[in-house]
MIFILO-832574 format. One line per field, with one value per atom (N, C-alpha, C, O, CB): residue in one letter; residue number from 1; chain; x, y, z. Coordinates in Angstrom, 1 decimal, padded with zeros to 4 digits. Glycine has a CB too. Layout:
<pts>
type A ...
seq NUM ...
mol A ...
px X ...
py Y ...
pz Z ...
</pts>
This chain:
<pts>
type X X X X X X X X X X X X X X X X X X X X X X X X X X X X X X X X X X X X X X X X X X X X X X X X X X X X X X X X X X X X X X X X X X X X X X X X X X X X X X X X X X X X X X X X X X X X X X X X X X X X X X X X X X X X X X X X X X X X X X X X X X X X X X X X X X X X X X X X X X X X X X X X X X X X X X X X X X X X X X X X X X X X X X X X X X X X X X X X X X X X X X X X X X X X X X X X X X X X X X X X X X X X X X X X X X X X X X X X X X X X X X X X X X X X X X X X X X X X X X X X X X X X X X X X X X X X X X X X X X X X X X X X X X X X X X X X X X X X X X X X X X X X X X X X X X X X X X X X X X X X X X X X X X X X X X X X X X X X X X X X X X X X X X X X X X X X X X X X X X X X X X X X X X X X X X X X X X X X X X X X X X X X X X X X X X X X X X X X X X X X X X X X X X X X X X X X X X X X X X X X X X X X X X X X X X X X X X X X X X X X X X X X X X X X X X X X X X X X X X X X X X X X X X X X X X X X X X X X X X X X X X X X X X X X X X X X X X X X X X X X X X X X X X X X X X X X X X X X X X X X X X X X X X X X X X X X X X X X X X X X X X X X X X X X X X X X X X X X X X X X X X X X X X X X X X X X X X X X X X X X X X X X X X X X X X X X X X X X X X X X X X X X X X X X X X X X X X X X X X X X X X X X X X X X X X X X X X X X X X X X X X X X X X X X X X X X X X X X X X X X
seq 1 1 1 1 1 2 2 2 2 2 3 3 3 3 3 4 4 4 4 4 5 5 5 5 5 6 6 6 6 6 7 7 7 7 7 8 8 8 8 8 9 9 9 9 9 10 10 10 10 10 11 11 11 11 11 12 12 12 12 12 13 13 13 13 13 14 14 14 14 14 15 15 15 15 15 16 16 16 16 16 17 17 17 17 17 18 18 18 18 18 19 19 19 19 19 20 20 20 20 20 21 21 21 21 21 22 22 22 22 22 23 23 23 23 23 24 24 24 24 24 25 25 25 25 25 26 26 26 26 26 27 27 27 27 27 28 28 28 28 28 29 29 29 29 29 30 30 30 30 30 31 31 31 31 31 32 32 32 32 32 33 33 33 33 33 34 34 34 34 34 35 35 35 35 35 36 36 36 36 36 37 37 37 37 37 38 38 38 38 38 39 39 39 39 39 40 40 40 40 40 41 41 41 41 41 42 42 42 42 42 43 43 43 43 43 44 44 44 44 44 45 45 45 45 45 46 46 46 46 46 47 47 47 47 47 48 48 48 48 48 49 49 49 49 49 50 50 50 50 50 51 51 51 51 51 52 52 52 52 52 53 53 53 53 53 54 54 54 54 54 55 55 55 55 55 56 56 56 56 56 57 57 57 57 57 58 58 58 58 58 59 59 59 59 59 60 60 60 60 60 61 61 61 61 61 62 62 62 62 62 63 63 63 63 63 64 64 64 64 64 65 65 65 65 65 66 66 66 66 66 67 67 67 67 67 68 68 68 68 68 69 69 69 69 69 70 70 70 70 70 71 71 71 71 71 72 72 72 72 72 73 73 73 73 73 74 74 74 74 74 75 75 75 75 75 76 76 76 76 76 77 77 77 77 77 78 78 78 78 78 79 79 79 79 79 80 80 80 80 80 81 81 81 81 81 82 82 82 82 82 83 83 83 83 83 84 84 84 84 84 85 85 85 85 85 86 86 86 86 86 87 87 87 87 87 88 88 88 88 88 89 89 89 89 89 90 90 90 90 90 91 91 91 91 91 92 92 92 92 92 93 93 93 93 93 94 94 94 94 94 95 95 95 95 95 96 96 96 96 96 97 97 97 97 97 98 98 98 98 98 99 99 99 99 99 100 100 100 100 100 101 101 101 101 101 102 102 102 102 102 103 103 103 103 103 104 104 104 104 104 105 105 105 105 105 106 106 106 106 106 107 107 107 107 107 108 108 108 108 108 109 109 109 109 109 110 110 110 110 110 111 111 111 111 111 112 112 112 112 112 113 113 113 113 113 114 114 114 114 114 115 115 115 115 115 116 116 116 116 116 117 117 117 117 117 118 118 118 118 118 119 119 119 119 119 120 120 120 120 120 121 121 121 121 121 122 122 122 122 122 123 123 123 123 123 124 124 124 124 124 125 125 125 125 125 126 126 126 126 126 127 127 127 127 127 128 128 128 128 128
mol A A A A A A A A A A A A A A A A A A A A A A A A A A A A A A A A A A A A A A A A A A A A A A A A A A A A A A A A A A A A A A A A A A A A A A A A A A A A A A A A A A A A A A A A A A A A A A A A A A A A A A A A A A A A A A A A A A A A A A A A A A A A A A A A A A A A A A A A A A A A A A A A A A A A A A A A A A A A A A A A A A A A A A A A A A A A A A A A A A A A A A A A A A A A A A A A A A A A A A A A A A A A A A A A A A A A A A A A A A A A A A A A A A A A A A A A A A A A A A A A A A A A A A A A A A A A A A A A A A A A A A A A A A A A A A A A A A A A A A A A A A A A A A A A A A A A A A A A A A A A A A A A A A A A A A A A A A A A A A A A A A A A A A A A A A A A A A A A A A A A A A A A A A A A A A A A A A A A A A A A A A A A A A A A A A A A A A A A A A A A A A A A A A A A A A A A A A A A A A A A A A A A A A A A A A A A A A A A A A A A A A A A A A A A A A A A A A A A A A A A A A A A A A A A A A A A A A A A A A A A A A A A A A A A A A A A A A A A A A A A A A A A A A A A A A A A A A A A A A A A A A A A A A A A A A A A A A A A A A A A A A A A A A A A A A A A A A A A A A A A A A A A A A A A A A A A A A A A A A A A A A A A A A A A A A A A A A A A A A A A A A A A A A A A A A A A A A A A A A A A A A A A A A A A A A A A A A A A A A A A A A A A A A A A A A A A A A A A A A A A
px 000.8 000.0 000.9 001.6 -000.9 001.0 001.6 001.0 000.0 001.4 002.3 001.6 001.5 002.2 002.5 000.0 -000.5 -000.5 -000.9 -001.8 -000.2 000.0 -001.7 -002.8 000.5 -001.5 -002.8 -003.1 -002.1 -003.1 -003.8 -003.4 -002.8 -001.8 -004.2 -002.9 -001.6 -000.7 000.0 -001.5 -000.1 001.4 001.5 002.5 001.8 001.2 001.6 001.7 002.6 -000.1 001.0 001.2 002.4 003.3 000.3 002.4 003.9 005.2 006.3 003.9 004.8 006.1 006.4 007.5 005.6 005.4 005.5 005.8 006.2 003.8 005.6 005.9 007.4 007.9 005.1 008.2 009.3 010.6 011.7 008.9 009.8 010.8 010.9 011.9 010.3 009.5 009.7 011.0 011.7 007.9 011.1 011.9 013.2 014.2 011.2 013.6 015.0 015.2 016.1 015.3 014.1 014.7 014.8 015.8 013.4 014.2 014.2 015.8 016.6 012.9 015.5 017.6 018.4 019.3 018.4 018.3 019.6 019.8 021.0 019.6 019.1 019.1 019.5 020.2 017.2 018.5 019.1 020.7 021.3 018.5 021.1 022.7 023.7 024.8 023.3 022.7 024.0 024.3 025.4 023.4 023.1 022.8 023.3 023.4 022.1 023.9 024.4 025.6 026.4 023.9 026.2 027.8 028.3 029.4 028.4 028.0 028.0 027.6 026.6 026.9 028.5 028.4 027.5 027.3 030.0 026.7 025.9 026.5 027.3 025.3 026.3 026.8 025.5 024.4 028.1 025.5 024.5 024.0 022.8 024.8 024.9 024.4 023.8 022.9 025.1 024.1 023.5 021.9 021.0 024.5 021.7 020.6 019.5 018.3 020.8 020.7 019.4 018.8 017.6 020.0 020.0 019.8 018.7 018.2 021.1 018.5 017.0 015.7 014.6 017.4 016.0 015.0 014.7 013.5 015.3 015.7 015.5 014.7 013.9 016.6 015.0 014.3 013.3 012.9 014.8 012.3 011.4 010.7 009.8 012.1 011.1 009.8 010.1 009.2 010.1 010.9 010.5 009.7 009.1 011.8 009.4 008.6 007.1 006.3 009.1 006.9 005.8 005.5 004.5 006.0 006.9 006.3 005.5 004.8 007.6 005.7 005.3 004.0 003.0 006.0 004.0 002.5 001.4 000.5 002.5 002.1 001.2 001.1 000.0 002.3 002.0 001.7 000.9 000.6 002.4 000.8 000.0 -001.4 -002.2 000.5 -001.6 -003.1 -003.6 -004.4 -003.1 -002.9 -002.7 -004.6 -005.1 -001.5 -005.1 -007.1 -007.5 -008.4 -008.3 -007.3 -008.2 -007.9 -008.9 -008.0 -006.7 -005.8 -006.6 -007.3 -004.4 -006.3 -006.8 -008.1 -008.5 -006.5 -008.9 -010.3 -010.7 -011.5 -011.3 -010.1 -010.3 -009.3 -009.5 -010.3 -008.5 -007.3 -006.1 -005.0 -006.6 -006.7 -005.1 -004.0 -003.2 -005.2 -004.4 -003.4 -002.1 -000.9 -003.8 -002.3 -001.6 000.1 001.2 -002.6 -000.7 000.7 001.3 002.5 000.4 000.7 001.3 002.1 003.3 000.0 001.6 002.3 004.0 005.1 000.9 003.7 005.2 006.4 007.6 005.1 005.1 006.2 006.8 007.9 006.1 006.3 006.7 007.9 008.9 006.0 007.4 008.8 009.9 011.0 008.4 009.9 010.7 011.5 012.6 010.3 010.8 011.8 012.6 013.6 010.5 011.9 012.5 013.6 014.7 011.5 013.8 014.8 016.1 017.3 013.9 015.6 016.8 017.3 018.5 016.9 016.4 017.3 018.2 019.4 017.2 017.6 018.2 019.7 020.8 016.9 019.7 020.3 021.4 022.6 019.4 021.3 022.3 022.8 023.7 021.4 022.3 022.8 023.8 024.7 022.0 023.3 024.1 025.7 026.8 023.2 025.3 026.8 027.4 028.6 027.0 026.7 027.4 028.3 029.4 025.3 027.4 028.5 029.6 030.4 027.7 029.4 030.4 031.7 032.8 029.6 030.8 032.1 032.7 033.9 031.5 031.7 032.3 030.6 029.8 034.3 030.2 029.2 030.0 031.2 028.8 028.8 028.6 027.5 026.4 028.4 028.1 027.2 026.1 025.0 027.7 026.5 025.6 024.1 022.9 026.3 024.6 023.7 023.1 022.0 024.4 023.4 022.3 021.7 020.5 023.2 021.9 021.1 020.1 019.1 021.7 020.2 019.3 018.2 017.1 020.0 018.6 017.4 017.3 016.8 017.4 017.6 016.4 015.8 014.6 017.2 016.3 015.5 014.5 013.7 016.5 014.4 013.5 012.7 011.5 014.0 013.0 012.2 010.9 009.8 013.4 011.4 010.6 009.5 008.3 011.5 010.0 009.2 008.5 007.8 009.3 008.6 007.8 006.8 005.8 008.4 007.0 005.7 004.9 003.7 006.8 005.6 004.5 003.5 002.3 005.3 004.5 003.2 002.4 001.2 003.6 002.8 001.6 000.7 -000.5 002.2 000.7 -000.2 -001.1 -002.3 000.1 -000.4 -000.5 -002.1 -003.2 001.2 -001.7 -002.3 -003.9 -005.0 -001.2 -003.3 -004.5 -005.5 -006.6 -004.4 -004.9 -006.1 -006.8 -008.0 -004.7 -005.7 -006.1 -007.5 -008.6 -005.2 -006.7 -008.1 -009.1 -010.2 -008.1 -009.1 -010.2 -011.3 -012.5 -009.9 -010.3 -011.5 -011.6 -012.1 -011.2 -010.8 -011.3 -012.7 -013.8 -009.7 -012.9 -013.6 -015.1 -016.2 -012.7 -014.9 -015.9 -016.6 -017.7 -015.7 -015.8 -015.9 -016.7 -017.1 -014.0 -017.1 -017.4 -018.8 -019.5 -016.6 -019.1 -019.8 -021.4 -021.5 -019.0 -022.3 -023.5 -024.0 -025.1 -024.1
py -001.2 000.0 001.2 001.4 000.0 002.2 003.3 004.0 003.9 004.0 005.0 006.3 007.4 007.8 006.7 008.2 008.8 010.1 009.8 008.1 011.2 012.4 012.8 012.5 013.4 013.3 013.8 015.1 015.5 013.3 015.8 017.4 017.4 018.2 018.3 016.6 016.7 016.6 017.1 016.2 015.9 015.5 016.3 016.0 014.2 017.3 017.9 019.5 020.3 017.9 019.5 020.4 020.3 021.2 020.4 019.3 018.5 019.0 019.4 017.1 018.8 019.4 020.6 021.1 019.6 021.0 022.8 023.7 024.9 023.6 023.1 023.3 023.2 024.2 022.4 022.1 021.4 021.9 022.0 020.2 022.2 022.3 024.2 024.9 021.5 024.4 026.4 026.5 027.5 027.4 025.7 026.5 025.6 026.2 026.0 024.8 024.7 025.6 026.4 023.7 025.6 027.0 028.5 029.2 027.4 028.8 030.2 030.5 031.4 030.1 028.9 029.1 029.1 029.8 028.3 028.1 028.0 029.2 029.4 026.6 029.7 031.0 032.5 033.5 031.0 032.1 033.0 033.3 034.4 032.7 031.9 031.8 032.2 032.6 030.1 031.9 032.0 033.4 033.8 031.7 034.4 036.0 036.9 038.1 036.2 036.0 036.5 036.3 036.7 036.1 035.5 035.5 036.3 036.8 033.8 036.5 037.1 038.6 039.2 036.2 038.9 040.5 040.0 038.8 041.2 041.6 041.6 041.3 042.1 042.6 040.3 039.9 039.4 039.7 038.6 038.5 037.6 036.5 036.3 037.2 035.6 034.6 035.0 034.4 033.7 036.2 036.9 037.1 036.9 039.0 037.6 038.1 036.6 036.5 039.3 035.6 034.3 033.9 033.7 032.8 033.7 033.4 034.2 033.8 033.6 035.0 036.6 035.5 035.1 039.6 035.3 035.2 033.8 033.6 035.4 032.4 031.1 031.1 030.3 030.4 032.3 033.2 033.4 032.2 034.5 034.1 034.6 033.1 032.8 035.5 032.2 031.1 030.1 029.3 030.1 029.9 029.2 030.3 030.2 029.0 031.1 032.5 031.8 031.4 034.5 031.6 031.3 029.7 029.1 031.8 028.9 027.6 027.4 026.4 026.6 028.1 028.5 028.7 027.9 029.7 029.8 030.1 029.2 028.9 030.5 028.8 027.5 026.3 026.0 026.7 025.9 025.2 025.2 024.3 025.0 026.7 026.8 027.3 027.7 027.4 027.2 027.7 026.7 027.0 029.1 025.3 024.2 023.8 023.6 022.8 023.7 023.0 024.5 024.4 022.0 025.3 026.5 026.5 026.6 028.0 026.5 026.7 026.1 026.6 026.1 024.7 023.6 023.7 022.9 022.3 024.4 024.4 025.6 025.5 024.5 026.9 028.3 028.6 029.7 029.4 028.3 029.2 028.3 028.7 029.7 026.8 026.0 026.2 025.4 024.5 028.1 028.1 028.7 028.6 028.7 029.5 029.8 028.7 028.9 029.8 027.2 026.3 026.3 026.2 024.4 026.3 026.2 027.4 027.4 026.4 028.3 030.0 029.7 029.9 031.7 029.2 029.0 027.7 027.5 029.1 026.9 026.1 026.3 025.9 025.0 027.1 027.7 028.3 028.0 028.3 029.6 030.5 029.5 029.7 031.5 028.8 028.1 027.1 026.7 027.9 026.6 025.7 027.0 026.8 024.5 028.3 029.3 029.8 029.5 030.6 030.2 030.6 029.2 029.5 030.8 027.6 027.1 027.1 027.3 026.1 026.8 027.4 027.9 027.5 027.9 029.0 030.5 030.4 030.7 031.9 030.0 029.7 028.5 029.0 029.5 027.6 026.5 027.3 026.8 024.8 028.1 028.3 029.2 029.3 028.6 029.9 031.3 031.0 031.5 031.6 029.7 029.3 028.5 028.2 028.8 028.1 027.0 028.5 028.5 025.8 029.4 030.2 031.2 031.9 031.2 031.1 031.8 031.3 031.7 032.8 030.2 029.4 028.2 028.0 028.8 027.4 026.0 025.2 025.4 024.7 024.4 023.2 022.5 022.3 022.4 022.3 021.6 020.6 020.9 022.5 019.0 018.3 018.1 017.8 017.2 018.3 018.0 019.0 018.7 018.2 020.0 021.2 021.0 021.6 022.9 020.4 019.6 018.5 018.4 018.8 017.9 017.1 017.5 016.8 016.4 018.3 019.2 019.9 020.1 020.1 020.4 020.9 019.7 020.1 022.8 018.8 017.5 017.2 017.2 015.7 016.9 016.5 017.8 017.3 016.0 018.8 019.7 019.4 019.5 021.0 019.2 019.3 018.3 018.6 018.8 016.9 015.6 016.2 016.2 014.1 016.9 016.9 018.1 018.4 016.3 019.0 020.1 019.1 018.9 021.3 018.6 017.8 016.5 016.2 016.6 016.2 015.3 016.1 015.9 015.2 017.3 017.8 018.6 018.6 018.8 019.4 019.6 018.1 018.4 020.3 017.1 016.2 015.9 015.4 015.5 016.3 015.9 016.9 016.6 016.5 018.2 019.3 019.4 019.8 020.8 018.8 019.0 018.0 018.3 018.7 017.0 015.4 016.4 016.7 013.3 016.7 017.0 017.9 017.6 017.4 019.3 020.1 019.7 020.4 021.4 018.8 018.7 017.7 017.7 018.2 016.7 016.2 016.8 016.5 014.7 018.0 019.0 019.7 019.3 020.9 020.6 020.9 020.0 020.4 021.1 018.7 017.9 017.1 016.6 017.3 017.2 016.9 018.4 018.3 016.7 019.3 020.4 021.0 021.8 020.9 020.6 020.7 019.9 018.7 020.8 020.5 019.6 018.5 018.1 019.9
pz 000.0 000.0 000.0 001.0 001.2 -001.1 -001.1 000.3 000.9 -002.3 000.5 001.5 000.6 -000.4 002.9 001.7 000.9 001.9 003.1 000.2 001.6 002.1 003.0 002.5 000.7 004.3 004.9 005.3 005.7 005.9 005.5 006.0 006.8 006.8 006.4 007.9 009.0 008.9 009.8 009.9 007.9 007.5 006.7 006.2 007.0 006.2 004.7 005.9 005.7 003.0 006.8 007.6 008.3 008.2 008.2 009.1 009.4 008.8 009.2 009.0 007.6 006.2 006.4 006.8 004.5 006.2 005.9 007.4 007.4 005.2 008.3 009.4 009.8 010.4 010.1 009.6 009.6 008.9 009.4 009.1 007.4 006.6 006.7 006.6 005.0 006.9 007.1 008.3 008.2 008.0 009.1 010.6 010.2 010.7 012.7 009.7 008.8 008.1 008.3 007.9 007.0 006.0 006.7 006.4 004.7 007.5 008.2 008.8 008.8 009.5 009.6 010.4 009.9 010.1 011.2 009.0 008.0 007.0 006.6 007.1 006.6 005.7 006.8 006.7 005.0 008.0 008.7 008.9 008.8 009.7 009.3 010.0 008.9 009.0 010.5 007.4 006.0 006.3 006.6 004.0 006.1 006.6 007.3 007.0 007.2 008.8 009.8 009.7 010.6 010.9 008.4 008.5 007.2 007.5 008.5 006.3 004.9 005.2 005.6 003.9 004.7 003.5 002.7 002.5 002.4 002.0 001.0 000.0 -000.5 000.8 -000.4 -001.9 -002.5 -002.0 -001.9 -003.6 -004.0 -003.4 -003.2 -005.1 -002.9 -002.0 -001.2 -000.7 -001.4 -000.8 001.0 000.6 001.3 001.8 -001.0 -001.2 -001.6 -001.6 -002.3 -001.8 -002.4 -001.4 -001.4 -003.1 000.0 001.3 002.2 003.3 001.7 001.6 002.3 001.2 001.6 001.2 000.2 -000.8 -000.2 -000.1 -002.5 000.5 001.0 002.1 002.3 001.2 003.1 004.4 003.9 003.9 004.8 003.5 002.6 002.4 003.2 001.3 001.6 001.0 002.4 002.4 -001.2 003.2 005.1 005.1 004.0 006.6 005.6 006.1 005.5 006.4 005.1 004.2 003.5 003.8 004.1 001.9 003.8 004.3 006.0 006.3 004.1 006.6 007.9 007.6 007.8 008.7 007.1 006.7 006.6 007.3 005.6 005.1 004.5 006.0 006.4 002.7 006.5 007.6 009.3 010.1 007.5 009.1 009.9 009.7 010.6 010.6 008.2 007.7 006.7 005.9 006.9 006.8 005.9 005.9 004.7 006.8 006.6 006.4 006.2 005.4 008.3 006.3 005.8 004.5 003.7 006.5 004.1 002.8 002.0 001.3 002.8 002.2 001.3 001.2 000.3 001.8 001.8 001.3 000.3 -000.6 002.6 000.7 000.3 -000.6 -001.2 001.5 -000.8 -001.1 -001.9 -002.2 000.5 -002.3 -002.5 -003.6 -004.0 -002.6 -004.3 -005.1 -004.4 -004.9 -006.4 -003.1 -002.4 -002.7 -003.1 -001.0 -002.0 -001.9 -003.5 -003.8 -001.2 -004.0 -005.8 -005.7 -005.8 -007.4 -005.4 -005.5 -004.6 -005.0 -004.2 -003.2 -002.8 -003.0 -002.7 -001.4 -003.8 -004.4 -005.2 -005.2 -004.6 -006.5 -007.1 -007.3 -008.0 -007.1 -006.1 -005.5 -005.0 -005.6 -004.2 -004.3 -003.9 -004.5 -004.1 -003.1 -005.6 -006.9 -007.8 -008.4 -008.3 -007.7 -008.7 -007.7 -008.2 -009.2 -006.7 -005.6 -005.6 -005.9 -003.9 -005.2 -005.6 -006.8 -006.9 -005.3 -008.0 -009.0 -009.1 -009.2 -009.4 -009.1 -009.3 -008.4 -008.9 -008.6 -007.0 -006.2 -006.9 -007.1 -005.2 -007.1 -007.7 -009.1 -009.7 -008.0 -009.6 -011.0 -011.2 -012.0 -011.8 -010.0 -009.2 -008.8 -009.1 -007.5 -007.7 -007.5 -008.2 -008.2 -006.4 -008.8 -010.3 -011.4 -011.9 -011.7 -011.5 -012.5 -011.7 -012.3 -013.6 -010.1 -009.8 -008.9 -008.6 -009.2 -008.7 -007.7 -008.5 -008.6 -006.1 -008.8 -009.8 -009.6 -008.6 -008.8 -010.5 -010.5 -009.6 -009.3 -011.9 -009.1 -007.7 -007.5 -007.3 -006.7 -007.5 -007.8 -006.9 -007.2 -008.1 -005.2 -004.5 -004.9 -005.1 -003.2 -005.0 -004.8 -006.2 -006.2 -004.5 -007.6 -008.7 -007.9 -008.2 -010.1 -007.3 -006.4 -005.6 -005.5 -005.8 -005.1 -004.4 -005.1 -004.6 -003.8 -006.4 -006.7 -008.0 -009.0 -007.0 -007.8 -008.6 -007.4 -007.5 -009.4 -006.3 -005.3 -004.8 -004.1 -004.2 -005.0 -004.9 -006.1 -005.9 -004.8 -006.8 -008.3 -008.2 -008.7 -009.7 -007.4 -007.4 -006.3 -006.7 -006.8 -004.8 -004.5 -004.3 -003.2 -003.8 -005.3 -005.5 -006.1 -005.4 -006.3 -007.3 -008.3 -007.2 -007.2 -010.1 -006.6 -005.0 -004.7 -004.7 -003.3 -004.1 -003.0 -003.7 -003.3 -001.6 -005.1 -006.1 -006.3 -006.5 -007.8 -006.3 -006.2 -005.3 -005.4 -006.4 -004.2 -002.6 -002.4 -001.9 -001.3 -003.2 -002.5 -003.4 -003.0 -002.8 -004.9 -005.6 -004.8 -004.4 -007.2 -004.6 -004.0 -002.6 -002.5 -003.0 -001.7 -000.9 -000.7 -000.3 -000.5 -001.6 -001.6 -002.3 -002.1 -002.0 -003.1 -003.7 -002.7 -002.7 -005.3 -001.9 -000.5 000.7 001.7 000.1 000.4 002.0 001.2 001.7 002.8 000.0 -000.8 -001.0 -000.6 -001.8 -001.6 -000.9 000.4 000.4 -001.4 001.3 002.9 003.2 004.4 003.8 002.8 003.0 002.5 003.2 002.5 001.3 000.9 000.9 000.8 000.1 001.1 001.2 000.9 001.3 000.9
</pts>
């Protein structure tokens, strides 16, 4: 039996993964001059900020609102990008950090699945 994502776990996520991203972006911040990384590292700050969000408004979301999570996954596959391509042309390609954003890449396209199933049975669980 596959597992299958629930609001509480998807909340779990966004919960989890916002306060990693928030510190670790924070700490890159607090050691760096303004340069470019310093600014990707505000922009990695920024979409934790929004994964918080989304996780603490995860059942309202999913009923009213679920383009919201498309909007920060969005941002947030465009920021590592942007981010891996950044340090790939200024420092050297770097395989881990291509791994990272394939591995972002997979589970950006999950939890867009996760999110459509979801809202569409918070949306019917709701309805008359």
């Amino acid at each position: 039996m596959a597992m299958r994502e629930t609001p509480r776990s998807l909340r779990a996520y966004f919960l989890f993964i916002g306060v990693l991203v928030v510190l670790g972006a924070g700490l890159e911040v607090t050691r760096r001059s303004f340069d470019i990384v310093s600014w990707l590292s505000i922009a990695r700050m920024l979409t934790g900020f929004a994964y918080l969000g989304l996780g603490l408004f995860t059942h309202r979301l999913l009923r009213t609102a679920p383009q919201a999570f498309y909007y920060v996954l969005v941002a947030n596959l465009f920021v590592v990008t942007l981010g891996t391509v950044v340090v790939a042309a200024y420092i050297d390609v770097d395989v881990p950090a291509l791994l990272g954003l394939s591995l972002t890449g997979i589970i950006t396209v999950y939890l867009f699945n996760s999110v459509r199933r979801l809202s569409a049975e918070a949306r019917s669980a709701t309805t008359p």
